[in-house]
N, C-alpha and C positions, 0 to 999 in steps of 0.2 A: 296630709303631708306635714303638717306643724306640728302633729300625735304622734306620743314616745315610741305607740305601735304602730306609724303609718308604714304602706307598705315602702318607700325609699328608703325609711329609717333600718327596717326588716332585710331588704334587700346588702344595704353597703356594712349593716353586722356580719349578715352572713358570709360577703365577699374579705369582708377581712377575718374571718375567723378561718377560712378557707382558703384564705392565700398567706397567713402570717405562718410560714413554713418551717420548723425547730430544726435546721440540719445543721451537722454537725462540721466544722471546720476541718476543712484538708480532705477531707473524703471524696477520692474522685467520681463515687458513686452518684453523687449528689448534684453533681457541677450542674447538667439538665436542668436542673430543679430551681438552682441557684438565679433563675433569671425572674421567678415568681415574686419572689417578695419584694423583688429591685422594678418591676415594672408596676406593683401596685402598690407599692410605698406610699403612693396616696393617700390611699385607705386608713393609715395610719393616725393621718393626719383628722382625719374625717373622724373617724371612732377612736375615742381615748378607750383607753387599755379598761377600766373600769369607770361604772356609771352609764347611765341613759344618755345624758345629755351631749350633744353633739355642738362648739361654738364652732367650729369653723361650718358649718352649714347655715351660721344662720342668715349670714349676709344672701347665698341663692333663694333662704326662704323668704325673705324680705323680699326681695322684688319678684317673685312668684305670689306673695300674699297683697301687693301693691294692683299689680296687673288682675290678679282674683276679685279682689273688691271693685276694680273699673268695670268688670265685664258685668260684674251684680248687681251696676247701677250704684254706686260710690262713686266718689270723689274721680275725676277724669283722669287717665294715667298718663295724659301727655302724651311727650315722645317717650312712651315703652318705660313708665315707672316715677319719673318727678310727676307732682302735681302740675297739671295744665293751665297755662291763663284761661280768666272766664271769656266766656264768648264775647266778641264785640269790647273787647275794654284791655283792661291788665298792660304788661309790659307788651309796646311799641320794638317790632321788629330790629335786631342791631344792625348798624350802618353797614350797608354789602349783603344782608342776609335775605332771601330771599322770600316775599307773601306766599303766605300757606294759608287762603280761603278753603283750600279742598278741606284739608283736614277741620271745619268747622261743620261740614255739609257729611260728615260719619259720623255713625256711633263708636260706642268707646272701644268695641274691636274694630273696626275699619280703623280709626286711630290708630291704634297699635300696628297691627298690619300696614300700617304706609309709614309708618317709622322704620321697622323691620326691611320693609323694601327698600327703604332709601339706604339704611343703614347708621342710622345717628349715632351720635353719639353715645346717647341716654336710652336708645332702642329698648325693648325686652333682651331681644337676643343677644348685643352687643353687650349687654349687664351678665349675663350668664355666661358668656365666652369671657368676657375679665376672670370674671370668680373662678373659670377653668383654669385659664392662663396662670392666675395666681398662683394655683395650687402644681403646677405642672403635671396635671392628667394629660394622656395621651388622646392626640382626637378621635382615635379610634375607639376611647370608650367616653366619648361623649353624648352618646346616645339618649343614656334615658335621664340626662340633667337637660341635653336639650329639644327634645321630646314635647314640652309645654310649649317654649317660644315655636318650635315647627307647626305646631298645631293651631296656634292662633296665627300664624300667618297660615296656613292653608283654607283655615274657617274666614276671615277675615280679605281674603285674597277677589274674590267674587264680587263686595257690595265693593270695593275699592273700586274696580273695574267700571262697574256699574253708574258709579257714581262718576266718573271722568265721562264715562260714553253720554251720560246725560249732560254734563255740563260745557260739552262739548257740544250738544246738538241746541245746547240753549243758547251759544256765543253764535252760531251759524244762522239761528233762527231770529234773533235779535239787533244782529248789526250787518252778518254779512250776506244774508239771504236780501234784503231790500237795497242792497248796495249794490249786487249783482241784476238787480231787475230795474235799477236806473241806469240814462244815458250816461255815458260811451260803453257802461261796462256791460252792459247791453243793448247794442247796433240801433234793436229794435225798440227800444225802450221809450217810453212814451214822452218823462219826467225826467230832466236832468239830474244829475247826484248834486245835492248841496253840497255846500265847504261843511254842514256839519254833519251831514251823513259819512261823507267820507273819512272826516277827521275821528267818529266814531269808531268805524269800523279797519281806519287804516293808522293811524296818528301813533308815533310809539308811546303816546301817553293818554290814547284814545281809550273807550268802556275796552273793545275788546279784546287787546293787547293786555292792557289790564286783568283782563277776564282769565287770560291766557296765563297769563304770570303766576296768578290766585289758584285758579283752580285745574288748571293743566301742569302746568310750570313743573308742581311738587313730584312728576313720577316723568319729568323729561330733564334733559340735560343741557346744560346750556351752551349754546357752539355759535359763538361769537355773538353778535344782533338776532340769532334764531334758536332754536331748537333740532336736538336731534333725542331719540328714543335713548334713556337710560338703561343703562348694563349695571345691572345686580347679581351680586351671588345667588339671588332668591329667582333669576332670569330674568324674563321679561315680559311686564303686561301686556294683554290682550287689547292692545286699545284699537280705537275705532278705523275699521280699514283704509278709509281717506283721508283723516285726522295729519297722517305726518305730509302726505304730497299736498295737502291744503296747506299747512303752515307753510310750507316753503315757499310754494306760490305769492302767500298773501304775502311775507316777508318781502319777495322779492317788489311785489309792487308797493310797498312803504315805504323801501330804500327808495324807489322810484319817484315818489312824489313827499317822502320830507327826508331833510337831515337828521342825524343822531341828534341835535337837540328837540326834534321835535317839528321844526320851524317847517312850514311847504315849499318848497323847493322845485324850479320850472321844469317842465318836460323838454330834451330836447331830441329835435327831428333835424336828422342832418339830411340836406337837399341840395340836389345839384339840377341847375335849369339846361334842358337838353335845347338842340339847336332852334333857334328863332323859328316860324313858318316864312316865306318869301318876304324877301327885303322891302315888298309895295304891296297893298293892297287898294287899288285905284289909282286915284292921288297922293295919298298916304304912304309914308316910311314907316315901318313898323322899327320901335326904337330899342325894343326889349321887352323884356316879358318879366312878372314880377311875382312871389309869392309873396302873403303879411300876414301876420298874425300879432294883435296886439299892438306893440312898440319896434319890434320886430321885423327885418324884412329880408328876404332875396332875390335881387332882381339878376337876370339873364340877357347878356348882351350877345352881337356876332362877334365872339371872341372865345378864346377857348375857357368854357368853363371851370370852377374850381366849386367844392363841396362848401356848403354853407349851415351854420347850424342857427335852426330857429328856437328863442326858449318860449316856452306855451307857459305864460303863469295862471295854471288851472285854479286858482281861487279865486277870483274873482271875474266876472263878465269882462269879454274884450273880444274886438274885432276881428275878421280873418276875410281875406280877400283873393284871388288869383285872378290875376288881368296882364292885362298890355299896352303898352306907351306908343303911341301913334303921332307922326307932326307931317303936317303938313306941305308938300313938296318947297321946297325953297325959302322954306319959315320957319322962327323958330320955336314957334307955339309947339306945346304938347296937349297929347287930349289922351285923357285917361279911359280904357273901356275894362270893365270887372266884373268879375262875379262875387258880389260881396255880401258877410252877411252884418248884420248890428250886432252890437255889445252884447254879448250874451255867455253864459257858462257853456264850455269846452267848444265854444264857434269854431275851431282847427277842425274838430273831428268830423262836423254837421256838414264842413266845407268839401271833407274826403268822399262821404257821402254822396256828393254831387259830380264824382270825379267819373272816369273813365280808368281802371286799372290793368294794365297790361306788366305782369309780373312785378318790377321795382317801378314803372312808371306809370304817373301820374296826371290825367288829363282832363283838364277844363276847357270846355270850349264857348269864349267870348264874340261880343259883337262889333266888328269894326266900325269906324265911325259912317263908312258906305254901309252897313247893315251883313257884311259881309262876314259869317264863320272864321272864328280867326282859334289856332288850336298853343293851348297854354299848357307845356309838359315839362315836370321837372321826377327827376327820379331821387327815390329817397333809399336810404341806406334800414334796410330789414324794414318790418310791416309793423305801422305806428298802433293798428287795433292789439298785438300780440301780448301786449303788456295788462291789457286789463282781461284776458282770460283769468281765470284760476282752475281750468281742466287740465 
């Protein structure tokens, strides 16, 4: 292509020798014809009238010989023609701009190819549609100037994919596959979730949110605190079938348990205590019924109830209890009977566990201080397990 006789060179001779049309002025004969030299005027520009040498081509050949020498194992072509920072070092992303781990994990066509997709600036193709625009070629024959940038995104289109679908099955494998197989976020689960299991895999400034930013991030778009799949002129990647209803999931439970700065932030479970069981059980007044979690409490008296919100501060161990207040006829003692557990990570949920559930409600059943079943129901607003799915 850089040779006096390459065939580009060959080809936009012949098109301007071929469309540089001698007709004669005023001739209505002609007018037809008259739109020839006026639609490839270009050509002009491209091939001077006399001599080999073409300057206004040499800027397309310049970043066609930039992108040639990356693909050969040369100097990296970055995004699509500047030189690339070295791996691991160089210039520090600018303030706003967003980690591009992925593009470290290609070769120097996958590189190119996910610039192209994104559409950079400094692209391959975006360098080649300037040099069009410059020259005001029509896109209709923009074909075979961009013919080369089409090509190395289509060669290059595959390991890109390839390489998201792995690094995607390596965030799933490494933070949120053992975060799903510990307690709450698995019922069954043997092992609670640590504060730094979760903060791994759920923290917005956890490994794999991070992960996510690096090496996902560069071929998604950013939509608000989440992701959604990028729209490219080049279409849209193939990426991993459950990749996008995962993020959204895992998003929603990171709003869930921290703030945008990061910090953890409490769960909360709104509860309303439904009507007392009988005013007496023996000698005993039954005083109220009460859930606890924590610091935290909702008690239920014979009065018309009102919804109550518990905050569950799931980072660290803390108590949960459902019982009921019992005194004794004509006294003003109280005697406390519970179902409770110790200071322990996510003790609300271990609590539910032991519950009786009939749609939104919620039932523990305690021992009066006669030995006698006493039944502790309060009904909660939507189902507190629903949030740690990610199906």
């Amino acid at each position: 292509m850089q040779e006096p006789q390459s065939a580009l060179r060959r080809m936009l001779k012949e098109l301007a020798k071929h469309t540089a049309l001698p007709l004669a002025d005023g001739n209505v004969f002609f007018e037809p014809l008259a739109v020839v030299p006026n639609t490839f005027g270009f050509l002009r520009t491209l091939v001077p009238a006399q001599g080999a040498d073409m300057p206004a081509l040499a800027e397309l050949l310049a970043a066609y010989g930039k992108v040639s020498a990356a693909l050969d194992g040369g100097a990296p072509a970055g995004a699509g023609g500047a030189p690339a920072a070295p791996k691991g070092g160089g210039k520090p992303p600018a303030a706003g701009d967003e980690p591009n781990t992925l593009k470290d994990k290609l070769s120097p066509l996958g590189q190119v190819a996910l610039s192209i997709y994104r559409e950079e600036d400094g692209a391959f193709s975006a360098q080649v549609e300037r040099w069009l625009l410059s020259l005001n070629i029509e896109a209709r024959w923009w074909g075979p100037f961009t013919a080369l940038p089409d090509q190395t995104w289509h060669l290059g289109r595959k390991e890109v994919e390839g390489t998201v679908e792995q690094a995607w099955a390596n965030l799933q494998d490494a933070q949120v596959t053992p975060l799903f197989g510990a307690f709450p976020f698995d019922k069954d689960g043997r092992e609670p979730a640590t504060q730094e299991k979760v903060d791994a895999a759920l923290s917005p400034k956890g490994t794999f949110w991070t992960g996510v930013a690096g090496d996902l991030g560069p071929v998604l778009a950013k939509k608000g605190m989440g992701y959604a799949a990028r729209q490219s002129r080049r279409g849209t990647l193939a990426l991993p079938s459950q990749m996008m209803p995962a993020l959204r999931r895992l998003a929603k439970l990171r709003d869930l348990l921290y703030d945008h700065e990061g910090k953890p932030k409490p769960i909360v479970v709104v509860v309303k205590p439904l009507p007392l069981p009988p005013d007496r059980v023996g000698p005993y007044l039954v005083l109220a019924a009460y859930l606890q979690v924590g610091q935290t409490s909702a008690f239920g008296f014979n009065q018309r109830p009102d919804w109550i919100p518990l905050h569950i501060e799931w980072w660290h161990p803390e108590g949960a209890a459902a019982g009921a207040v019992f005194s004794p006829d004509g006294l003003s003692k109280k005697v406390y009977r519970s179902l409770a557990l110790p200071d322990a990570p996510w003790s609300f949920y271990s609590l539910l566990q032991q519950a009786k559930r009939t749609g939104d409600n919620w039932k523990w059943t305690v021992a009066a201080p006669t030995g006698e079943k006493v039944a502790v129901t309060f009904e909660m607003v939507g189902d507190p397990w629903e949030a740690f799915s990610v199906e």
